[in-house]
C-alpha positions in Angstrom: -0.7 1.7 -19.7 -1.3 1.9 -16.0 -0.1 4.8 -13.8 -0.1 4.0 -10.3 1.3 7.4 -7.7 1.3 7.0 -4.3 0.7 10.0 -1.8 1.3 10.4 2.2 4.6 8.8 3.4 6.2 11.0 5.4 8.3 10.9 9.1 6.2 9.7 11.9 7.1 9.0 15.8 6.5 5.1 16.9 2.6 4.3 18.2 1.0 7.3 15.7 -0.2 7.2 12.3 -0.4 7.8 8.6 -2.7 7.1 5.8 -0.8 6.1 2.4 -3.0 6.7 -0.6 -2.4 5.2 -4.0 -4.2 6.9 -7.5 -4.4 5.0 -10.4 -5.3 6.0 -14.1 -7.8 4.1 -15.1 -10.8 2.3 -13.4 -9.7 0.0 -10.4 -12.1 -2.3 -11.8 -9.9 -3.5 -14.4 -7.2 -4.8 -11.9 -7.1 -8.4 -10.6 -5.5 -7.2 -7.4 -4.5 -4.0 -6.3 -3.0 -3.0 -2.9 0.4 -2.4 -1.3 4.0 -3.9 -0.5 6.7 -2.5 0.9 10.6 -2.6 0.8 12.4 -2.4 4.1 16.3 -1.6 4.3 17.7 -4.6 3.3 15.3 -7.0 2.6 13.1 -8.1 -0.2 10.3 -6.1 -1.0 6.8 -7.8 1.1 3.3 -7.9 0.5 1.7 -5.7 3.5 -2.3 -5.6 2.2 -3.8 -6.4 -0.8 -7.7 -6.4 -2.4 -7.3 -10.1 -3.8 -10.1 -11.1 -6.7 -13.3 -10.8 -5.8 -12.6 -7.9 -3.4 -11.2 -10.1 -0.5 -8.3 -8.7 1.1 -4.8 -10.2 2.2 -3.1 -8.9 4.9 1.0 -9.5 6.1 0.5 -11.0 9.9 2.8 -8.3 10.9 0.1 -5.4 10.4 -2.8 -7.5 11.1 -5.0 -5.5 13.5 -2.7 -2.2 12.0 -3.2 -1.4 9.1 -6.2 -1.3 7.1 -6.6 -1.0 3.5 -9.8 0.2 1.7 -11.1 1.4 -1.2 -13.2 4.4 -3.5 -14.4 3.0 -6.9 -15.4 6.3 -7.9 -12.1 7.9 -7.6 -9.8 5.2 -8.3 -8.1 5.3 -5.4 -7.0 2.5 -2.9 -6.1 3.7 0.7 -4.1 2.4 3.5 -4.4 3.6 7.1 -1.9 2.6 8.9 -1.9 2.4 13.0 0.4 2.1 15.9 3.6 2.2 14.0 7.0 1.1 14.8 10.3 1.4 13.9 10.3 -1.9 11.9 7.6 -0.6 9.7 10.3 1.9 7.9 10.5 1.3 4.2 9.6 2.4 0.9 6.0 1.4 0.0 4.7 0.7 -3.2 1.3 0.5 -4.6 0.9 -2.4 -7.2 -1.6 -3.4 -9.2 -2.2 -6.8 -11.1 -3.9 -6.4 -14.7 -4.1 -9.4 -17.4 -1.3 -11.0 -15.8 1.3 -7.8 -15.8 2.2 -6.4 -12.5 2.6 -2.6 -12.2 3.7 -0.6 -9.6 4.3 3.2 -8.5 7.1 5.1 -7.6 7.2 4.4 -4.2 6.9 6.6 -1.7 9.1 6.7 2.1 7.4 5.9 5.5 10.1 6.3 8.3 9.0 5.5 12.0 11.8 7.5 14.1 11.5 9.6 17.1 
């Protein structure tokens, strides 16, 4: 079974930043993809940025030049920085991961973009 919890939501003003990090429980090696969508009030839950087989990534236009998401092998960690934020970027973000063709994902944790 695959555990996936997310860490660092949180309130933030528009234009500054937070860094969303996502552990999971067993070696990130194993996964297919791994990476992060989101859920905004009201609308389906989106792909933001994703490591894609072969460690290519997949980024959501709307964060392109943003957001970056990265990586630690050793502590089975993915990471998403995430820049100049607005408003719009308020949702619920989930770390997923894709593993023999099951999808899991983690609780979810709340980025709000308010001042």
């Amino acid at each position: 079974q695959v555990q996936l919890v997310e860490s660092g939501g949180g309130l933030v003003q528009p234009g500054g930043s937070l860094r969303l990090s996502c552990a999971a429980s067993g070696s990130i090696f194993s996964f297919n993809t791994m990476g992060w969508y989101r859920q905004r009030p009201g609308k389906e839950r989106e792909l933001v940025a994703v490591f894609t087989s072969g460690s290519g990534t997949n980024y959501a236009d709307s964060v392109k030049g943003r957001f970056t998401i990265s990586r630690d092998n050793a502590k089975n960690t993915v990471k998403m920085q995430m820049n100049s934020l607005k408003p719009e970027d308020t949702a619920v973000y989930y770390c997923s991961a894709n593993k023999l063709g099951r999808q899991y994902w983690g609780q979810g944790t709340q980025v709000t973009v308010s001042s």
